[in-house]
Every structure is written in C-alpha cells, then in structure tokens.
N, C-alpha and C positions, 0 to 999 in steps of 0.2 A: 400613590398607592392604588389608584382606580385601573393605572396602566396592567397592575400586576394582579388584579382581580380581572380583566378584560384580556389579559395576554392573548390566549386563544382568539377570539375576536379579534385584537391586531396583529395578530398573525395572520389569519386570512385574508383581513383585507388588504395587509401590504402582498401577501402573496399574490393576489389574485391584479393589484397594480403591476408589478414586477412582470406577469405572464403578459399581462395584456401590453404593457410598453414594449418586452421582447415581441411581440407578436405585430406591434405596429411597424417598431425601426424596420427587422427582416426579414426583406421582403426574398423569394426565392431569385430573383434575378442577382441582387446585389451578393449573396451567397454565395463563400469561395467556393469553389471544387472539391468534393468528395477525394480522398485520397486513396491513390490503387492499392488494391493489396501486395504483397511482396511475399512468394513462395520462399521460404527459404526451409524445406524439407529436406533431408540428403535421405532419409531411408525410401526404399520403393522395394516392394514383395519382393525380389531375389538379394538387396543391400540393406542390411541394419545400420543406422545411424551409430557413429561411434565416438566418443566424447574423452579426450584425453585432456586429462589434470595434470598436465607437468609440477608437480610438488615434492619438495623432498620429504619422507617420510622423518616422523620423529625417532627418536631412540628411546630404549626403555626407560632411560633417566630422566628423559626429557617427556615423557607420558605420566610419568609417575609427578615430577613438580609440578606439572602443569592441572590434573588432579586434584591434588594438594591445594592449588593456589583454588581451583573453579572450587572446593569441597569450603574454602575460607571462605570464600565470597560468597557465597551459599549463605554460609552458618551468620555471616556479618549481617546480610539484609536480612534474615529472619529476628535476628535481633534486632536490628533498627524497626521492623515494623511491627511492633512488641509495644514500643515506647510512645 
C-alpha cells in the first residue's frame, strides 16, 4: 500500500533513472543516421494531385441493407452499454 500512496514519487524517480541510463548508453557517435526525407508530392501550382479509388459503387439495394445492418449494430451496442 505505501507504493500506491508514493506512486508519484516512484514515478519520478524511475522516470528520472530511465532518462539518465538512456542518456548514458547514447552516446551521439553510436547513433544510427537520421533518415532522409522522401518527397512524394505529385501536386505543383499548375498540377492538382489526383487520387483515384478504383471501387465498385454499391447499388440501391445494396445501400439500403447495408444501412439496415450499421442502423442494427448501432441499436445492439447501445443496448449492451445500458447493461
């Protein structure tokens, strides 16, 4: 019980071990390489970026149960978190 009246206080002090052991091991020579950035822009002022979703659109039938089903599962978690 002492641990969990002092939490705070072992909090910091593991924190403040944790900084200082990272801070011993890494040293900046042993330190990988920073990694390059990597453009991958395609818009530039006279070209808009253009993003195509190859998907087959649904059908009305198939908007409608599909509805249906997210309007169930809706109604179902509000009832479970009821209980």
């Amino acid at each position: 019980m002492n641990v969990l009246k002092n939490f705070e206080a072992v909090f910091a002090v593991a924190l403040g071990v944790a900084v200082s052991a990272a801070n011993l091991v890494g040293s900046p020579e042993t330190a990988a390489p920073a990694a390059q950035a990597i453009s991958t822009s395609v818009a530039t002022p006279s070209k808009m970026a253009v993003v195509s979703v190859p998907a087959k659109r649904m059908t009305a039938l198939e908007k409608q149960r599909s509805l249906e089903d997210e309007r169930l599962l809706a109604k179902q978690e509000a009832t479970r978190n009821r209980i």
